[in-house]
C-alpha positions as CSV (number, residue, x, y, z in Angstrom):
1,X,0.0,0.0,0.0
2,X,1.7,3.6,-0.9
3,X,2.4,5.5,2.1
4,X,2.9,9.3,1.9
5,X,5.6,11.0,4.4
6,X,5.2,14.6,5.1
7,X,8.2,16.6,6.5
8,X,8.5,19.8,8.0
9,X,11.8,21.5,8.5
10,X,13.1,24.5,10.2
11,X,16.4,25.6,8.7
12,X,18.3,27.9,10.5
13,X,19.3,31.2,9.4
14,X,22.1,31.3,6.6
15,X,21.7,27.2,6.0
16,X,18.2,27.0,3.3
17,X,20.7,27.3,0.4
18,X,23.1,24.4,1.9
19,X,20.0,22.5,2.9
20,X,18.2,22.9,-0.5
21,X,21.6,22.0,-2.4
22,X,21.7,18.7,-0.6
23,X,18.1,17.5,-0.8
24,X,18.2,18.6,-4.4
25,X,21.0,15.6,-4.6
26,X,18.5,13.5,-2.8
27,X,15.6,13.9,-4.7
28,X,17.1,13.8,-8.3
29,X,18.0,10.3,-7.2
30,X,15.1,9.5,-5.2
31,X,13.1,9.9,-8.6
32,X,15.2,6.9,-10.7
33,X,14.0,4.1,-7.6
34,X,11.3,1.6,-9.0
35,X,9.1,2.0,-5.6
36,X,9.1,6.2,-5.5
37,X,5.6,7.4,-6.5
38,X,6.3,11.5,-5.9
39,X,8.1,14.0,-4.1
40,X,7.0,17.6,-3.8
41,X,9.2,20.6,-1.9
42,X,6.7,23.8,-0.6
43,X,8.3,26.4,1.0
44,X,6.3,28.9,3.6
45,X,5.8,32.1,2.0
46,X,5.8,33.8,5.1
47,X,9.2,32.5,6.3
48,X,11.8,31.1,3.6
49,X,13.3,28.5,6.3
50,X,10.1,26.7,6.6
51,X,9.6,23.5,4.3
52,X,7.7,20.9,4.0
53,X,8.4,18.2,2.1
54,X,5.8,15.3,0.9
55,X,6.8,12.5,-0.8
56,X,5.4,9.0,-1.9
57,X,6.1,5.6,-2.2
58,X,4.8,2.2,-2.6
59,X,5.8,0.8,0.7
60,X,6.6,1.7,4.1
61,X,8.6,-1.0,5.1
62,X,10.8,-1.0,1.7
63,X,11.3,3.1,2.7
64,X,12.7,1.8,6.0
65,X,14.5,-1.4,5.1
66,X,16.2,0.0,2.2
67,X,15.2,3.7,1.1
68,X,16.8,5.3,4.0
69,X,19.7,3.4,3.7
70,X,20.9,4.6,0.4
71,X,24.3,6.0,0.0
72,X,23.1,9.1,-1.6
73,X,21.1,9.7,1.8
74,X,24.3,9.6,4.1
75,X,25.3,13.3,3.8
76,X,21.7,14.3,4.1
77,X,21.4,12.7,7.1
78,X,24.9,13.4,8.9
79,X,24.4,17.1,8.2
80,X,20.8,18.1,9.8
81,X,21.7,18.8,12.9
82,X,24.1,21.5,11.8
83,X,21.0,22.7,8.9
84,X,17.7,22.2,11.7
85,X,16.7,25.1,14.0
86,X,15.1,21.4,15.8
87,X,14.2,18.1,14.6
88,X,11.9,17.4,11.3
89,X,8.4,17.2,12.0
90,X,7.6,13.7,10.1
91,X,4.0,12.3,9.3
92,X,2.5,9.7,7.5
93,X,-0.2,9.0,5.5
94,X,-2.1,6.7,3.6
95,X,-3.3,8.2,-0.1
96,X,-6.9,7.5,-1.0
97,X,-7.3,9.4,-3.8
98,X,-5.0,11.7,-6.6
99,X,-5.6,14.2,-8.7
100,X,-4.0,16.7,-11.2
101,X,-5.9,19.0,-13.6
102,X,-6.9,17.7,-17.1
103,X,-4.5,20.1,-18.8
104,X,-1.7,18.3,-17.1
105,X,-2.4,14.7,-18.6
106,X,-2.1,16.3,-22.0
């Protein structure tokens, strides 16, 4: 069953551009693994260090058995604590239903 993660993060001051440079790594190899469904990156309008992350795949336990334990994770992971004002806020969900406009498809 897919499972949906969403992730809030709290940069601290001077770090987004460092942050964003090494999830951008993460999520353009994220995208090539057969059980990733979707990621999307939002940032808060009304503060530039706020993200939130969603991203989708087809199985929880395959995201924790072998997803998060991909090299290209490892300097991610060893360098939030110096990027995180405090630790991600992480959620997950179970899609029900997806949609995108018509103009989209075309």
């Amino acid at each position: 069953m897919p499972v949906t993660y969403v992730i809030r993060f709290d940069i601290l001051p001077g770090q987004r551009d460092h942050f964003i440079a090494l999830l951008n790594g993460v999520l353009d190899a994220m995208r090539h693994e057969p059980m990733f469904h979707q990621a999307v990156l939002h940032a808060d309008p009304g503060n530039e260090n706020h993200l939130m992350l969603y991203e989708t795949w087809e199985d929880h336990q395959d995201v924790l058995d072998v997803q998060l334990q991909r090299p290209y994770r490892e300097a991610w992971h060893a360098s939030l604590a110096d990027l995180l004002a405090g630790p991600r806020d992480i959620s997950i969900w179970h899609p029900i239903r997806s949609d995108c406009s018509a103009q989209s498809r075309s």
